[in-house]
N, C-alpha and C positions, 0 to 999 in steps of 0.2 A: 412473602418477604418483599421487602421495597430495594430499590439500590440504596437509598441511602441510610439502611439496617446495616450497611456492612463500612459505611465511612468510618467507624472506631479501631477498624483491622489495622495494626501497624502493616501489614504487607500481606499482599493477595493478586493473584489473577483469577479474573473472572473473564471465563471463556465462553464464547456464543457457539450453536450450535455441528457447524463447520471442523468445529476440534474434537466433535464427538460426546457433547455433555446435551443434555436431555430437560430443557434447552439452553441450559448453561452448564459447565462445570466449573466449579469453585475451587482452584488450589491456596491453601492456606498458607500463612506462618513459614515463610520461603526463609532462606538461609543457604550465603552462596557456598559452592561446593566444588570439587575437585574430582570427586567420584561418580555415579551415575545419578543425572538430572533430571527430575520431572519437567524443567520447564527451562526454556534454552530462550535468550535477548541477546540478540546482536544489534545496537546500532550503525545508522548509516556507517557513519565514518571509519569502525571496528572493520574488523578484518574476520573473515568467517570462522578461522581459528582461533581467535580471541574471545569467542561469543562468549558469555556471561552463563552460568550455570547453576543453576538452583534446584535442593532438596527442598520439599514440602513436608509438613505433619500432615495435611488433610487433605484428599480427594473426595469430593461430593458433588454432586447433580443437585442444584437446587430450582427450584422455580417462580421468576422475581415477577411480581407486580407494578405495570406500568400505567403511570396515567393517562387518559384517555385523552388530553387535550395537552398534547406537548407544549414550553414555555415558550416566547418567542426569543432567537435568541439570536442577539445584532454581531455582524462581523464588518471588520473595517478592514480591507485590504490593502497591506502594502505592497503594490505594483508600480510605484514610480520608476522609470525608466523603465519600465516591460518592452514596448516597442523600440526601443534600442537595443536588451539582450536578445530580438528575435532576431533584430538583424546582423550581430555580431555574430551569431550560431549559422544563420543563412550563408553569410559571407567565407566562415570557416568549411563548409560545407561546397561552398563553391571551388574555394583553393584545395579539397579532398583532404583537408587532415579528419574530418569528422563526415558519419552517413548520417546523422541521428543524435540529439541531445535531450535529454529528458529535464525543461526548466522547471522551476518550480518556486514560486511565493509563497507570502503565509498570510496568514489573516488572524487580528487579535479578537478575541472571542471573548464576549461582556457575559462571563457565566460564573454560577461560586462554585462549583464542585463538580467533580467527577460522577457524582450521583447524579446531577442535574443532566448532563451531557448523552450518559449512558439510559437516563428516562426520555431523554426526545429522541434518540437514537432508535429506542423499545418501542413506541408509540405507534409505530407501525413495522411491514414486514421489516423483519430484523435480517440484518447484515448475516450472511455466513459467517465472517470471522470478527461479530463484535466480539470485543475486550476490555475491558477496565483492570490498567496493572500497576499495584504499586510496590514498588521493592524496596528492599530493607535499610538502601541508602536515601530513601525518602524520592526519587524519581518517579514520577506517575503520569498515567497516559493513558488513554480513550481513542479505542481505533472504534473505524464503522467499516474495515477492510472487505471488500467482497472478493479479493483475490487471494486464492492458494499460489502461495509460493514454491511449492513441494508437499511431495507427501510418501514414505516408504512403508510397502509392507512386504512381506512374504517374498524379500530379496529383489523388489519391483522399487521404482521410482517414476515420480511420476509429476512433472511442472505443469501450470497452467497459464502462460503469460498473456497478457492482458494489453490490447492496446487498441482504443476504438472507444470513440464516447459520443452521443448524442442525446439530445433532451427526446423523451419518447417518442413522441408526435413527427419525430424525425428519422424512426426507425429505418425507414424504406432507404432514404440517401446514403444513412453509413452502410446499408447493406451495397447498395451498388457503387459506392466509392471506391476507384481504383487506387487511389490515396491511401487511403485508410488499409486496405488490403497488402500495400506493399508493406507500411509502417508493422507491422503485423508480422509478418513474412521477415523481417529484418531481426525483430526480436526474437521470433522461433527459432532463428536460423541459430543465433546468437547462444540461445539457451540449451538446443543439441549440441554445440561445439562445447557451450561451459559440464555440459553433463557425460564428455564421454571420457575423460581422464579416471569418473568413477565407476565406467559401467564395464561390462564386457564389451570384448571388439564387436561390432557392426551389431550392437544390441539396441543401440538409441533411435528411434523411428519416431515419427510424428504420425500418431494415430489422428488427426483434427488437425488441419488445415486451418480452418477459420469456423467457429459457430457463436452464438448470441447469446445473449442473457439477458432478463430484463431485471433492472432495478425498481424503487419506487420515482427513482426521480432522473433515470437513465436506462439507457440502451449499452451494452456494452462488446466489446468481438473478442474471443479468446481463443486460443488455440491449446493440443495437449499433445504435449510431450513425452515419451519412455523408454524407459531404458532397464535394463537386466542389472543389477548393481554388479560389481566386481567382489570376488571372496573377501570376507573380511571388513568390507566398507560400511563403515557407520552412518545414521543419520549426521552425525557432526562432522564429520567426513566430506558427505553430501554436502551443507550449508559451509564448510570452508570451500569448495569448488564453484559453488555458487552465487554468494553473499559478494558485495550488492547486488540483487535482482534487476537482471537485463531488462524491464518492463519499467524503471526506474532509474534508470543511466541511460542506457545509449549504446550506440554502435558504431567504431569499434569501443568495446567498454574503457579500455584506459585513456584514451584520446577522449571518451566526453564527461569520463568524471576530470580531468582535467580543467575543460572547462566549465564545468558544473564549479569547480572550486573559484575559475575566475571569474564569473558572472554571479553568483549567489551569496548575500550578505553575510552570510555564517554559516554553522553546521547546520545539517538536518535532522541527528541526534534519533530520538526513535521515530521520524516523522522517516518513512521509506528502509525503515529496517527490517528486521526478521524477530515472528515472535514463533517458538515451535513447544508443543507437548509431547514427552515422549512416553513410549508407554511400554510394554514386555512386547518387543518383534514388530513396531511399527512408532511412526511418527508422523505429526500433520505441523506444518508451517506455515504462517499468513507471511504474505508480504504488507506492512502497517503502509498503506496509503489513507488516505479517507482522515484522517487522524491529528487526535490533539495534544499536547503536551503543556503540562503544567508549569512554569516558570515563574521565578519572583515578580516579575509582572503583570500575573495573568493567565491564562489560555491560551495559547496559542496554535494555532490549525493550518496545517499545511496541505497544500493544494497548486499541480500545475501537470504539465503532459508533455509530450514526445514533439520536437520540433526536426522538422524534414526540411530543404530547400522550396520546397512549393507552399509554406505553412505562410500566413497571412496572422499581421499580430492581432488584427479586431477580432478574427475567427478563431484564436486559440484564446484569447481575452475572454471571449463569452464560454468555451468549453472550462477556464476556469471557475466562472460563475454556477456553471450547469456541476461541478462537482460539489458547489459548498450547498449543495440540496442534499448531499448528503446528512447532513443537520435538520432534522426536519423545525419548520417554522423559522429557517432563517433567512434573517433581511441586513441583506449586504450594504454597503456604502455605495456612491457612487465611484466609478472608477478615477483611480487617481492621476493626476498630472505626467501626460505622455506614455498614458497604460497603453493603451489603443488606437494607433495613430490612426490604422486603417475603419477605425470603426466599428462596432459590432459587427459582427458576421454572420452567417451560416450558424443555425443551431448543432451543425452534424459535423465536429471534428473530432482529432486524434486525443487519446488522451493515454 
């Protein structure tokens, strides 16, 4: 089967193999619901107890066919004033209303279909938590997310947050970055405090500090989180304590979605929201970074990372270039009018 065998589906998620499908699993024919959901959407801006919830007719493993020579496929970034929102975040930072703000632009993406996206996505090692999802209100989106948001089984939970990006050949720097370690350290911290309201008292521990992973077109530092749930606590439970994901905000969270709302031109919609499967006794959660959203204009791809007082806009500038590799064969614009005052940087920053 090809992806674009399945572009006739009025509504579907197609899960990569992160969620447990072998090495996709296919829910079909969604239809929202109020009773128990195969497949849980919260966008950004939703609230974790609002998430969106959907019955399925069909559960399948399918196995898609990608072509061997992804299409090339151009992004044009809107980052004008970028080096002004770093320094408005650096500046709030210095007066302490904020430790940490997660900015983030988008990028218009000259592609026709979800098929398309989801075939240069496949073309090589495939994302743990690829997705292509379209729901019954006609909203559709293509993540290439390689981060777990959560995941619950057997009364365990268990976060992975993410914060640490370099282009490969740069692996060695993000490892000895003391930068990049605190950034890190700030969001773990973050995500034990958001996880203990659901877990037993003195159950939430940080098994991982800091460890690695490589992408095809990055280097990345993660850490892991867990916790004992409390009697009674559901997976959705779980994602209202959590949602927006601290590896996508900031620290303290209500101070930087704050300004995440005054620096950033609109919503972020599914671009940094939660997509989860649930199943009998467990559930897996992507946080959707990496990720596109389809709009009456086009595609749209959103892409940006964690700014610290020490963060430098030409060095976080080019960490968002090193993210839009997640599209494989894509050729970016050049950067736009006062993207980068400082200049390209350091291939080894936060993200």
């Amino acid at each position: 089967m090809k992806p674009r065998d399945l572009d006739s589906l009025e509504s579907f998620a197609l899960l990569g193999p992160g969620f447990g499908g072998s090495p996709f699993l296919l829910v079909s024919s969604l239809r929202e619901t109020g009773g128990d959901p195969a497949l849980v959407y919260a966008p950004f801006e939703s609230t974790g107890a609002d998430a969106r919830r959907y019955a399925a007719s069909e559960r399948r493993s399918v196995a898609l066919e990608f072509d061997a020579r992804p299409p090339v496929i151009r992004a044009s970034l809107r980052d004008e004033g970028y080096g002004k929102a770093i320094e408005t975040i650096r500046e709030a930072i210095a007066a302490g209303d904020v430790y940490q703000v997660c900015y983030t632009v988008r990028a218009d993406v000259d592609v026709e279909s979800g098929a398309v996206l989801l075939s240069a996505i496949g073309s090589r090692d495939l994302p743990r938590f690829a997705a292509w999802v379209r729901l019954p209100d006609g909203e559709e989106f293509v993540s290439a997310s390689p981060e777990l948001f959560f995941e619950t089984a057997g009364g365990r939970i268990h976060a992975e947050p993410m914060k640490g990006t370099a282009r490969s050949a740069a692996a060695a720097s993000l490892e000895m970055s003391g930068k990049d370690r605190s950034e890190l350290a700030m969001i773990t911290d973050l995500l034990r405090n958001d996880l203990a309201p659901v877990c037993r008292p003195r159950s939430v521990r940080v098994e991982c500090e800091r460890r690695f992973i490589g992408l095809p077109y990055a280097r990345q530092a993660v850490s892991d989180v867990v916790g004992d749930l409390a009697a009674g606590t559901t997976p959705l439970d779980a994602l209202a304590a959590l949602h927006p994901g601290g590896s996508v905000t900031g620290a303290p969270k209500q101070a930087a979605l704050r300004m995440i709302r005054s620096l950033e031109g609109g919503p972020r919609g599914a671009y940094c929201g939660a997509l989860g499967l649930l199943r009998a006794g467990s559930s897996t959660f992507s946080l959707l970074i990496r990720t596109a959203v389809r709009t009456a204009g086009g595609w749209v791809y959103g892409v940006g990372g964690g700014i610290v007082y020490d963060s430098d806009a030409g060095s976080e500038h080019e960490e968002v270039r090193i993210k839009l590799g997640a599209l494989p064969g894509c050729v970016a614009s050049p950067a736009g009018p006062g993207a980068s005052p400082g200049g390209e940087g350091p291939a080894s920053r936060r993200g």
